[in-house]
N, C-alpha and C positions, 0 to 999 in steps of 0.2 A: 153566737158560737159558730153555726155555719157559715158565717162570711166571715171568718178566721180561716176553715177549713179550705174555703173554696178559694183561698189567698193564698195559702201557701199548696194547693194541688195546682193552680195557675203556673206557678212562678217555677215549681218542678217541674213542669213541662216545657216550660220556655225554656230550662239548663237542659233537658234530654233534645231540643229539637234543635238545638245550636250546633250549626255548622262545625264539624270537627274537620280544621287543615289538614292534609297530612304535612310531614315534614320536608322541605326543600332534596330533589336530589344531590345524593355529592358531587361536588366539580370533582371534574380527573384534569390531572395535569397535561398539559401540554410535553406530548412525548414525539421526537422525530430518531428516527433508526436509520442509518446507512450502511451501505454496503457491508450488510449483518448476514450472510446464507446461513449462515450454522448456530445464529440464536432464533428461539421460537419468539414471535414478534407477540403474539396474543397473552401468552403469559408474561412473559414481560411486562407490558403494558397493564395486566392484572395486577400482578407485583406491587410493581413502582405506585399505581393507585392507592393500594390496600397499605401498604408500607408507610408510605405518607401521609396519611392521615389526613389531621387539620390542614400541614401545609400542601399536600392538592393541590388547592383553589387555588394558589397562584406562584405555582413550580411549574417551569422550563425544564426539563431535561433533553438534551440531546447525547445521541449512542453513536458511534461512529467505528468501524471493526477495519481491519487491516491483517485478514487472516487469524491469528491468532488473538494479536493484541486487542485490544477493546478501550477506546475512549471516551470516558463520561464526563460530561459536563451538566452540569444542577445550576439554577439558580431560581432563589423563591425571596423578592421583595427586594433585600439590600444583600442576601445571602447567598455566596455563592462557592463554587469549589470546583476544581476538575481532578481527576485523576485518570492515570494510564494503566491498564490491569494488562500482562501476559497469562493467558489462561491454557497455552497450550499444556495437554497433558490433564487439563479438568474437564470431565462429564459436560457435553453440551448442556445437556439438561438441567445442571445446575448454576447454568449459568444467569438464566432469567432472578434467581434469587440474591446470588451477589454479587450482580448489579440494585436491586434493591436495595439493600444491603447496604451498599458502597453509597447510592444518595443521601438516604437518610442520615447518614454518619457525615457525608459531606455538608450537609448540612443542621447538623445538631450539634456540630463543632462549639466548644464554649468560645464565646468571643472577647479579650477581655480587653476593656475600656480602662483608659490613661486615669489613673486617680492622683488627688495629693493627700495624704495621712498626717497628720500631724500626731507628731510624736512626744512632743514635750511642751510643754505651755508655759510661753512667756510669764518672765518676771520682770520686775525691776531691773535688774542686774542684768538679766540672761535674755538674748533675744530670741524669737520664736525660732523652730529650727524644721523644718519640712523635709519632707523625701518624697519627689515624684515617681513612680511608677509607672513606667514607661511601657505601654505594650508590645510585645516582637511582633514581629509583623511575620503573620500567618505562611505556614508553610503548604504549601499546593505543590501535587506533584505536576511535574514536569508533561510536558505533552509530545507525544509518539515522534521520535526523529526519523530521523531515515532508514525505510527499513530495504536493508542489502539481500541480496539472494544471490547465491555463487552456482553456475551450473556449466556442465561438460558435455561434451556429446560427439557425434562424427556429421561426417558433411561429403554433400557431392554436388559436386560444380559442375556448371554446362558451360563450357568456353568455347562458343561458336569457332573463333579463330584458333584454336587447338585443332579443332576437329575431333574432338575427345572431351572426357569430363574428369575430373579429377576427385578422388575423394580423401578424406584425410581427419583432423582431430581437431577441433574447437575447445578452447577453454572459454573463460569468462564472467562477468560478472551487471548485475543489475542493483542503481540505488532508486526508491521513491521518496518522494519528499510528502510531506505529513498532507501539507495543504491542496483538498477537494479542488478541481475545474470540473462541478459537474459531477457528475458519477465517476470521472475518470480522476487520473491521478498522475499529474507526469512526474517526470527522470529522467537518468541517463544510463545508457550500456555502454561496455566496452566489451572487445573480446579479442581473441588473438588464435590463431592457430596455425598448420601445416597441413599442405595438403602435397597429391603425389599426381602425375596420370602418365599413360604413356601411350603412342599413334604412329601406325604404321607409315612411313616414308618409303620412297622410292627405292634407297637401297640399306634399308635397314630401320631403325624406328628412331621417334623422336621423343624423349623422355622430357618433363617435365615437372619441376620441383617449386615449391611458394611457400613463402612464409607471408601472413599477413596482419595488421592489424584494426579494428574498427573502433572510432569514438563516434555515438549518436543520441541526438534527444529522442525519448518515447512518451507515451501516453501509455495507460494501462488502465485495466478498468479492474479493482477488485474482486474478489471473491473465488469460489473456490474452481471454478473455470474461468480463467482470468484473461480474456484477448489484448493485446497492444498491438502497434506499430510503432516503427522507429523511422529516422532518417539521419544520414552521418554520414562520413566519409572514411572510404576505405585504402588503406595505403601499403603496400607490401613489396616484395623483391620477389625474380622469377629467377630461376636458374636451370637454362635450357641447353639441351644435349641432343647429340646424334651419335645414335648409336648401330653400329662400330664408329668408331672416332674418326676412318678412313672414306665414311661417305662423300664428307664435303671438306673445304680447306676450314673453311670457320663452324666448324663443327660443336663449340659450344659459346654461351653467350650468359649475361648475366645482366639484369639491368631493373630499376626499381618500376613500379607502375602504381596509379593511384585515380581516384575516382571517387563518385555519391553513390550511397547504398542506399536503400530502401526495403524496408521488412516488413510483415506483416506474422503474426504466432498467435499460438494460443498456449497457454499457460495451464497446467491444472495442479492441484495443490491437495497433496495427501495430508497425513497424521506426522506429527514429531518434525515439523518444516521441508519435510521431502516433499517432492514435486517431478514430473517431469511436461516435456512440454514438446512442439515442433513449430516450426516457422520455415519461410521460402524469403529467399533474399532477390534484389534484382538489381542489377551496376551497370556502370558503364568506367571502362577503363580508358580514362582522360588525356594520363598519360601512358602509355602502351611502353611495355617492353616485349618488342617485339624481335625476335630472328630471322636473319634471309642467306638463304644458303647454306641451311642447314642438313639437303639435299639437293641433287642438283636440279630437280626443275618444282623443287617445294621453294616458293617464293616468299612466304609468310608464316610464319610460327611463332604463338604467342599471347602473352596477355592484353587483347586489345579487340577495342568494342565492347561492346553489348555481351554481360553475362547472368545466369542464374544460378539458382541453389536452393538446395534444399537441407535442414539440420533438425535432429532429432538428438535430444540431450535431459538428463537428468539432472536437479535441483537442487539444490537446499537454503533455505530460507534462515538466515542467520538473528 
């Protein structure tokens, strides 16, 4: 009887002294976030863990922000999805959630797979008669295009060869195109504007008038202090005056001038797509419209050489 006893008090202790595993921790998915200032990155990343559950262990997602917009892209295995969210106007805060949200659904999509059903069964008489089922092919949303921003401002020129600086009104516009180089993000600007100035002459002053306008490539880096530089060429008309009209014989003069610009700004980026921003621009005038004898011992008056500027303008982010 007691080596019955002492069999099975053995054998109970050998089940109490057995090694108990714990369980493996969970994999977290692979999460990369770009150019995101305004989502909190640590909740997120809790989120998208917890949300996903099983599939975790072998989900990709990448976040990528352009201000307001928000681009996700998921993929776990053969499963994949992107979508483009505008969130301007929703709680940053809620934003770490749908994006969670938005992968899991991107990827819990039902999928449906090509079937053939047969629906009536061969006879004699009758031949077998099929209906394949064809699946649509999945709809994904589109991925962030070009996002434009229209901005206004005023401006003031140093025109070495004026002997004066000119200030006046800027209009304009900025596009980016979707695809990252880096942290940055290039495009294009254009702008156009009018500017005024006027400099004292030997017997009376010498007024000058411009219209001009700018096409250039930029880089931009986003986010909600957002720096760029550009480079482009600037091209415009001067139309220059002496005034009283009886200074000199050729007292007024008109003629086009053109050159490369180079900019450098910085961008900042409020709530509701407003923005404002400043930048210095730097030229050189190629071709020069220039004036001579527009007084009688003022030998040069005009747009030509080497100029600068400075612009300070208001945004909106379309």
């Amino acid at each position: 009887m007691w080596h019955g006893r002492l069999a099975w008090t053995c054998a109970l202790l050998a089940v109490l002294a057995a090694p108990v595993h714990a369980a493996p921790p969970a994999t977290k998915p692979v999460i990369r976030i770009e150019a995101c200032a305004d989502l909190n990155d640590a909740a997120t990343r809790k989120l998208l863990a917890l949300e996903l559950g099983s599939l975790a262990e072998r989900s990709t997602v990448s976040i990528h922000c352009d201000g307001t917009t928000v681009v996700l892209n998921v993929t776990a295995g053969e499963r994949q999805g992107s979508r483009s969210m505008n969130l301007a106007g929703t709680d940053a805060r809620a934003w770490p959630r749908i994006l969670a949200l938005s992968a899991v659904e991107l990827l819990t999509e039902p999928i449906i797979t090509p079937e053939v059903a047969e629906v009536a069964k061969p006879s004699a008489s009758q031949p077998a008669t099929t209906i394949a089922a064809v699946a649509p092919a999945p709809v994904r949303s589109s991925p962030v295009g070009v996002q434009i921003a229209l901005f206004a401002g005023a401006l003031i020129r140093a025109v070495p060869r004026l002997q004066t600086s000119t200030t006046g009104l800027q209009l304009g516009g900025i596009g980016v195109w979707p695809q990252p180089l880096g942290p940055w993000r290039l495009g294009a600007r254009v702008a156009g504007g009018f500017e005024h100035g006027q400099r004292s002459l030997d017997a009376g002053d010498g007024v000058a008038n411009a219209v001009s306008a700018l096409v250039a490539m930029m880089a931009l880096r986003p986010g909600r202090w957002a720096p760029w530089g550009s480079v482009g060429l600037r091209a415009g008309r001067a139309w220059l005056q002496g005034v009283p009209t009886d200074i000199a014989t050729g007292s007024s003069f008109s003629a086009p001038w053109l050159g490369p610009e180079a900019s450098l700004g910085l961008q900042w980026r409020g709530v509701h797509g407003l923005g404002a921003g400043a930048h210095v621009d730097a030229g050189y005038a190629a071709v020069a419209a220039v004036a001579r004898g527009i007084a009688p011992t003022s030998s040069r008056f005009g747009y030509d050489g080497a100029w600068f500027a400075l612009n300070i303008s208001l945004a909106l982010q379309l």
